[in-house]
VOKOLVO-745311 format. One record per residue (C-alpha): x, y, z. Coordinates in steps of 0.2 Angstrom, whole numbers, plus 5000, padded with zeros to 4 digits. Each point is the difference from the previous one (the first is absolute). Layout:
REM residues N
XYZ ...
REM end
This chain:
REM residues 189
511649114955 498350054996 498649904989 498350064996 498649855002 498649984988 499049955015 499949965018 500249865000 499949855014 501750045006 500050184999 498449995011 500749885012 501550125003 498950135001 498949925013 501749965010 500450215001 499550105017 499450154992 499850084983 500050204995 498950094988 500550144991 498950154990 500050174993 498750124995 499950074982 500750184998 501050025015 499449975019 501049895014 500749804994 499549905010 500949845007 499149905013 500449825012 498749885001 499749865009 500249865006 500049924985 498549895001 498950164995 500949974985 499449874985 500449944984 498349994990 500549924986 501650024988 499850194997 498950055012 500350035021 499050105014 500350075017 499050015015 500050215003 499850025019 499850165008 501750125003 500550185001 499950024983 499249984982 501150034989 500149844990 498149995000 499950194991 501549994989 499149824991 498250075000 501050164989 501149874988 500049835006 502149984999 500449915013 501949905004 499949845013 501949975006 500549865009 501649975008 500849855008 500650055018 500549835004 500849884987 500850004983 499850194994 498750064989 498750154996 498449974990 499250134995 498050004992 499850154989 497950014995 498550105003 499149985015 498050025005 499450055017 498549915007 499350085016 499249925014 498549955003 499749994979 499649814990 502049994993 500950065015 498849855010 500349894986 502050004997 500250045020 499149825002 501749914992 500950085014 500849905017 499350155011 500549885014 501750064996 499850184997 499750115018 498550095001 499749974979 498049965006 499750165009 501450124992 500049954980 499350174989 500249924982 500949864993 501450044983 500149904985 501450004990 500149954982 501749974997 501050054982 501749995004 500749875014 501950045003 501349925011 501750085007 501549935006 499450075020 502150025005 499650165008 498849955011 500349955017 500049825009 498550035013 499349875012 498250035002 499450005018 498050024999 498750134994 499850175012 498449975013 499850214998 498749994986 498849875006 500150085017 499650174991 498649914991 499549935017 500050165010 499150114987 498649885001 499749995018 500150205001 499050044985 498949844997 499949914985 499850124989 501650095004 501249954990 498850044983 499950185010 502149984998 500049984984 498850124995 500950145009 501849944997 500049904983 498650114990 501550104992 501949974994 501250125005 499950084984 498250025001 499349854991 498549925002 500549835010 498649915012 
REM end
């Protein structure tokens, strides 16, 4: 059934590479909402090294994620395999926020295929960094057999039409006015 990995290893990373999407999961110290988010598609997802992944954060309704690490930095990474044999992975570590613009966010966004990400030039407000602690595998039996059919055109046009209405400084305007706080009240970007 399960196995917990020492390391990511070639082969974890390769399977990981295979997925659609990935979820994050965090929580805020002394109470407050858990948060459990979808991200994607999963080429704003890299393996650094054996312990170590990031994720390109592109601009969304909410800032959770981004709060609950810059209070405590616990941070879960699940996987899950939609299509093929069965199988969750899930990457327990503390994560670090870097916002954009800012010298770490440009230099671990740089490793990125932004090609393959919609909008991630015009709409990424930090970049995650995971160190990983505990990397875990499931059996996945409960999860269902999905065919993928292509990523959703509604964020890159969002992306697109916030632009030509508010210019290019709209969508920093966005995140100022929509991402400053969590909706607990904690400071996000």
């Amino acid at each position: 059934m399960g196995k917990v990995h020492a390391a990511i290893d070639a082969k974890l990373e390769q399977w990981i590479g295979r997925q659609q999407m990935f979820f994050v999961a965090t929580a805020p110290e002394g109470g407050g909402r858990v948060n459990l988010s979808p991200k994607g598609p999963i080429a704003s997802l890299r393996v650094l090294d054996p312990h170590t992944l990031a994720y390109l954060d592109t601009v969304g309704s909410g800032i959770e994620t981004v709060a609950h690490l810059r209070q405590n930095g616990r941070i879960c990474v699940m996987l899950c395999a939609f299509e093929g044999p069965p199988r969750i992975v899930r990457l327990h570590g503390r994560g670090e926020v870097f916002a954009s613009p800012g010298n770490e966010f440009h230099e671990i966004a740089a490793g990125f295929d932004r090609s393959a990400i919609p909008a991630a030039d015009r709409a990424s407000r930090s970049v995650v960094r995971v160190t990983v602690d505990r990397i875990a595998d499931s059996c996945g039996y409960g999860v269902p057999l999905m065919e993928y059919r292509g990523e959703r055109p509604q964020a890159e046009a969002w992306v697109e039409a916030t632009i030509a209405k508010g210019g290019e400084g709209a969508i920093a305007d966005y995140v100022a006015s929509h991402n400053a706080r969590s909706i607990d009240g904690m400071p996000g970007i």
